[in-house]
C-alpha positions, 0 to 999 in steps of 0.5 A: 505441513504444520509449523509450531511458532513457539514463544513469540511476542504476538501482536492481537487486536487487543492485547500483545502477549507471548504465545505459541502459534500452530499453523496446518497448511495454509491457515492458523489452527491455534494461537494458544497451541501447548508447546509441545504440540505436533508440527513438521518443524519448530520455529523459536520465536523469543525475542520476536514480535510475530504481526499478522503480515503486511497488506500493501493496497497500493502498488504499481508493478508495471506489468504490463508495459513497463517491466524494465522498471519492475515486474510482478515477479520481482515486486512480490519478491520485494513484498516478501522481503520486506513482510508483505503478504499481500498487495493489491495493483493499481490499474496503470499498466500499458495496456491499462486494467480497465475491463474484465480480460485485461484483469482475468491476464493480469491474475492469470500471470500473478498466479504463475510467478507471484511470492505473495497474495495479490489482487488488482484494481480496475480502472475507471475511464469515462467509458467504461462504466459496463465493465465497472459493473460487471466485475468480479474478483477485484478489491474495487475501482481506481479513479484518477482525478487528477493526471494519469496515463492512457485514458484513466484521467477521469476529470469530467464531472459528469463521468464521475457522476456516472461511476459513483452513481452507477456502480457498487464497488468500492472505489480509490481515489487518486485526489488531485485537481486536474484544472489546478494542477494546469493552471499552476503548471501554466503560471511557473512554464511547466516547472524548471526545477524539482521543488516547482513540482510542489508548486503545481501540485500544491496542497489546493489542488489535493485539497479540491479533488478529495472535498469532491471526491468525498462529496459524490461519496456521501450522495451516491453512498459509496464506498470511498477510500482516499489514497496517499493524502498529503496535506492538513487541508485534506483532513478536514475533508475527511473528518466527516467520513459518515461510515463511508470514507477512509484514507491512507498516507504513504512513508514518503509523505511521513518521512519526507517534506518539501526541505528534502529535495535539496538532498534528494532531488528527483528521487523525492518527486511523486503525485501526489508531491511533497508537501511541509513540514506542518503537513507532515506533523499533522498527518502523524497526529491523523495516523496515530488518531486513527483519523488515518486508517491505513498505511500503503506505499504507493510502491511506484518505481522507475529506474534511476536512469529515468529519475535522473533526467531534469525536471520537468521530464523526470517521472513521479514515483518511488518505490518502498514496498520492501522497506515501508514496515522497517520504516515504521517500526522504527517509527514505532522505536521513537513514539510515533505509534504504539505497535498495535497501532502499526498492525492496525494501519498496515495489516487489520485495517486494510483487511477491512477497507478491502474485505479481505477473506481470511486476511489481517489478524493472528486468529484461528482460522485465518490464513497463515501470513505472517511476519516476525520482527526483530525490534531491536535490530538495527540495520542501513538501507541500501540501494544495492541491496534492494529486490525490487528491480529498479535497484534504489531506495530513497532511504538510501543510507538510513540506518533503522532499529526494527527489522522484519526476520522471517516471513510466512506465505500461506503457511510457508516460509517464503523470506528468512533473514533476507533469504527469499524461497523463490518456490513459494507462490501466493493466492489471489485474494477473494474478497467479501464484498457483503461484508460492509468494510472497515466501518462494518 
């Protein structure tokens, strides 16, 4: 199948300019293609931006376990949606991925039902360092340094020794002191309304936990990428990254502040927690300086139902993965980032942190995902119109300019207008781990 993409405004590297883009099969044959080369179909692009497509590195799509909330199905579905091409789970399922047959399950169902590309994490344990050693086929090693479910919680100093010591992978960090988170639960009786959930989970305790991650990186020399950072404090942590630390930052983060939860309640509760508005500010200077490397969703649903219970019995998380890039164009719209900067953060660099074969550039050769983009459409976010499975957004009734039109899957045309081709399916992701990552 080759699909001749005529006249859009492409997104490069180095330059964004008009052009006409040939795809054959699975891969871009040429971003200069005349306009009349051959093709099985002709899309006119005018008027659009065409952006090598969304690499989300941080989701949660509860399968296995919890798929009443969400499933691989239905979170790729969402992917699409929303012009992500490719995402990389985290470990937390019930049974957590934490060895090589839980991860070969977990590609094996991807493979049969996944409308992207797709990759998983394997989790760090305390005893499980083999495992970490042995695998293949996976982007890198979660660790937990502060709370999580099932045996992940890794808060023994000598056990994140033996992982960043032992191993040779690159390893994401979830950054918030246990001990802090503890004691601060203790002083407030374990939290009696939402907003305490900042309290506890306060800007010392991911202020602690990503200085020490960080420290084992640089005298271990491994790979480290910090997720979903909150606060301005954890900045200057991250300030001396040495080649070998980078960092994301999550829309929730971006978009919402601790003043939010009067409005939204336990929909604005996640680990990390809300943080203020000085916080907020400072992580858009970080995004735009590039001090930030990567924009992810940490996509974390759970049903409304399960949200509405009282704090403290309410469940951290929110889902975003089908509304993270609208969110952003938008974003773009009110000067908070040029747009090549936006490709940088959410396709290019991500690509990189992760090597990523084939993945993150409008370039000959590369795979063919992409996403068009409408940047002067504008649209209401809504919890009913939403593909992920848990039905709800936190940007519920939140009017955007910036929308994605038309996604491509490995050449195919899996999202058009909101119309998702359920008989698409994704790849799983090969990984080059020779490469050296996004400093390389």
């Amino acid at each position: 199948m080759r699909t001749l993409i005529r006249n859009a405004t492409c997104v490069f590297p180095e330059e964004t300019v008009r052009a006409h883009v040939l795809l054959d099969g699975t891969r871009i044959a040429a971003v200069d293609a005349p306009a009349t080369a051959r093709a099985d179909e002709i899309v006119e692009a005018a008027g659009l931006h065409l952006l090598p497509g969304v690499i989300d590195d941080h989701v949660h799509f509860r399968e296995p376990g919890a798929t009443h909330k969400e499933d691989l199905r239905t979170g790729s579905l969402a992917c699409a949606k929303g012009g992500v091409t490719t995402f990389l789970e985290m470990p937390n399922t019930v049974p957590p991925t934490t060895d090589r047959r839980r991860l070969a399950e977990k590609l094996a169902r991807a493979a049969a039902c996944c409308a992207v590309n797709y990759g998983f994490f394997l989790g760090a344990t305390p005893g499980n360092l083999g495992e970490l050693q042995a695998a293949e086929r996976t982007p890198g090693i979660k660790v937990f340094l502060g709370a999580s479910t099932g045996d992940l919680l890794v808060d023994d100093a000598e056990a994140q020794e033996r992982i960043f010591a032992g191993t040779t992978l690159p390893i994401a960090a979830h950054c918030e002191d246990e001990a802090t988170i503890r004691a601060n639960a203790a002083r407030l009786g374990g939290g009696r309304v939402v907003a305490d959930h900042s309290r506890i989970r306060d800007h010392e305790a991911a202020r602690r936990a990503t200085r020490r991650a960080v420290e084992l990186a640089h005298r271990h020399r491994r790979r480290l990428h910090v997720l979903h950072v909150s606060t301005a404090a954890e900045l200057e942590v991250l300030r001396d990254h040495r080649r070998l630390v980078t960092a994301e930052v999550c829309p929730h983060h971006l978009f919402f502040s601790t003043a939010d939860y009067a409005r939204l309640g336990t929909r604005g509760q996640m680990n990390p927690s809300l943080k203020e508005r000085e916080d907020t500010e400072a992580l858009w200077a970080a995004l735009a300086a590039g001090a930030i490397q990567v924009v992810a969703t940490d996509h974390a649903p759970h049903t409304l139902a399960e949200k509405a219970r009282p704090y403290p019995e309410s469940p951290s998380g929110v889902p975003a993965v089908e509304n993270a890039l609208a969110l952003m164009l938008d974003a773009v719209r009110r000067g908070r980032l040029t747009l090549r900067q936006l490709v940088e953060r959410m396709c290019d660099a991500p690509a990189r942190v992760w090597d990523l074969a084939g993945k993150g550039r409008i370039a000959a050769g590369y795979d063919a995902d992409l996403v068009a983009v409408d940047l002067e459409r504008e649209h209401t976010l809504r919890d009913a119109e939403q593909v992920t499975r848990c039905g709800w957004t936190p940007w519920d009734g939140v009017t955007l300019v910036g929308l994605p039109v038309r996604t491509w899957v490995m050449g195919r045309l899996v999202c058009a207008e909101g119309r998702l081709d359920e008989s698409v399916r994704g790849r799983e992701v090969v990984f080059a781990h020779d490469r050296g990552g996004y400093w390389a």
